[in-house]
N, C-alpha and C positions, 0 to 999 in steps of 0.2 A: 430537517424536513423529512418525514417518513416518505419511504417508498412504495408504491403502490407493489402489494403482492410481497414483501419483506414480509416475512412472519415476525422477525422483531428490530425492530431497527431503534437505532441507542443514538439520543440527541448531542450535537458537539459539547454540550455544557455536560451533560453526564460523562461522556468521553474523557473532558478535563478533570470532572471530577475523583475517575478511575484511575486517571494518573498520580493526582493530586495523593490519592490515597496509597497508591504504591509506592509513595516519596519520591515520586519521579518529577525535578525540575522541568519547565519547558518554559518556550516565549512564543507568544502565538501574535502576530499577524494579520491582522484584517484586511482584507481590499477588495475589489470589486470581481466579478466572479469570472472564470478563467478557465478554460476547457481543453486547452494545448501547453507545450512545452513552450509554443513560444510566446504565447500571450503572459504564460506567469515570468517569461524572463522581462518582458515590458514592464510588469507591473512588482518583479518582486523589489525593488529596490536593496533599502541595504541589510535584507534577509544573510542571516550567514550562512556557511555552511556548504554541503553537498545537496544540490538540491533535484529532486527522482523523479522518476516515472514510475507507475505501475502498472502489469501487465495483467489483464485478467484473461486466463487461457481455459481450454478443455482440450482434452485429448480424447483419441477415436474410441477410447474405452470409457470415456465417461466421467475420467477424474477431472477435477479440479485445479488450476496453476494458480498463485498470483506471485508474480516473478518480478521485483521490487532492485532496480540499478539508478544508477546516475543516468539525469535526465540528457545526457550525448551518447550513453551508452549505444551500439550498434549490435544489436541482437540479431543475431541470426536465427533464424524462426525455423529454418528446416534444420539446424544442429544441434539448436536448443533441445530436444527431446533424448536426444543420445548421454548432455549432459545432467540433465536432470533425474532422469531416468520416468521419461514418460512415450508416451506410444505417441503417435504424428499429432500436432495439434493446430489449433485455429484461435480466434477471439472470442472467447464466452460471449452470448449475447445479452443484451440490455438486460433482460427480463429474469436470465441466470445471474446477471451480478444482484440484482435487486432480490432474489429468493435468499442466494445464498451469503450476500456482502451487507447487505441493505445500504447499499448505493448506488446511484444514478452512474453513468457517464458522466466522464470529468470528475469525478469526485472519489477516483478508485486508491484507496489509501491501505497501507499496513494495518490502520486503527479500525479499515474496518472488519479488520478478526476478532472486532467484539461482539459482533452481531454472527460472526460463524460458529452458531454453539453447537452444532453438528459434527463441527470439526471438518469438516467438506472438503477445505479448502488445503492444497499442501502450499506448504510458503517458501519460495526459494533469494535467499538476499546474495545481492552482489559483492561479492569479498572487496572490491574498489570500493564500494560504496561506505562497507564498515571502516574502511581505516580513515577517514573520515573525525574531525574532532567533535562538529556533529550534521545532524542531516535532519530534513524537512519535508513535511509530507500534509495532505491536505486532513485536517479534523471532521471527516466524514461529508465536507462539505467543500465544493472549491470558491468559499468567499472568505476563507482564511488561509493559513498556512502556520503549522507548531513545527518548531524547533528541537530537538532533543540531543543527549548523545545517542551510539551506536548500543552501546551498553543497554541504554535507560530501553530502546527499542527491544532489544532482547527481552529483557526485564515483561515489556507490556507484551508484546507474543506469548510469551509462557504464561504469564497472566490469566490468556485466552486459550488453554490448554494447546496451544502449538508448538511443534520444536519444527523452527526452519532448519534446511538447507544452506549453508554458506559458502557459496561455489564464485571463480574467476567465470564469471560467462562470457568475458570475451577479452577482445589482446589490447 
């Protein structure tokens, strides 16, 4: 579903089929649609994996975060900037993930740095999270869920002209 005010936003079936083309395996998941950590743990059933949060952040200078860990992960929000190397930060708003993510709330995923052809956005992955055999994140949309490895994930970031960050963000 396009977002209002997205300059481009990329459909989950394009999404797969981006993958598809990178020779990137995945297994995607349908169910009913999901907006917290704990509603998808109700509903993910026998999803594998390491399964995330996404963090969509700005800092007082103006950049861009989306800072992507295991969904019990404990972020520290006022340390986080030290290690990332970013100036004090808060929650990007609605209106900013939709410009520059082209997604809604609840729907904040790694895939949607297909839609950051600006390159806007720095991307920081949770080192716990890559060692992982694989990990799950919503298809642009939270009425699924795709499966990949941590590899295949890199694979589609670069894809999207991105090089994350792969930092311990917490103990």
């Amino acid at each position: 579903m396009p977002v209002t005010g997205a300059p481009m936003s990329t459909t989950p079936e394009q999404l797969l089929q981006h993958l598809t083309d990178l020779g990137i395996k995945t297994e995607t998941t349908e169910h009913e649609a999901v907006f917290t950590v704990e509603q998808a743990r109700a509903l993910r059933g026998e999803i594998p994996g390491g399964h995330c949060k996404n963090l969509f952040l700005k800092d007082k200078k103006g950049a861009l975060w989306l800072v992507v860990c295991l969904e019990d992960a404990a972020i520290d929000l006022k340390g986080l900037p030290s290690l990332i190397g970013a100036a004090r930060i808060s929650f990007g708003k609605a209106e900013l993930l939709g410009e520059a993510l082209g997604v809604e709330p609840g729907s904040v995923t790694p895939f949607a740095l297909i839609n950051d052809t600006d390159r806007r956005v720095n991307v920081v992955l949770d080192e716990k999270m890559m060692q992982h055999d694989v990990v799950s994140y919503h298809p642009l949309v939270n009425t699924a869920t795709v499966t990949l490895t941590p590899d295949d994930l890199l694979k589609f970031i670069s894809s999207c002209g991105h090089e994350p960050q792969i930092i311990t963000l917490y103990d």
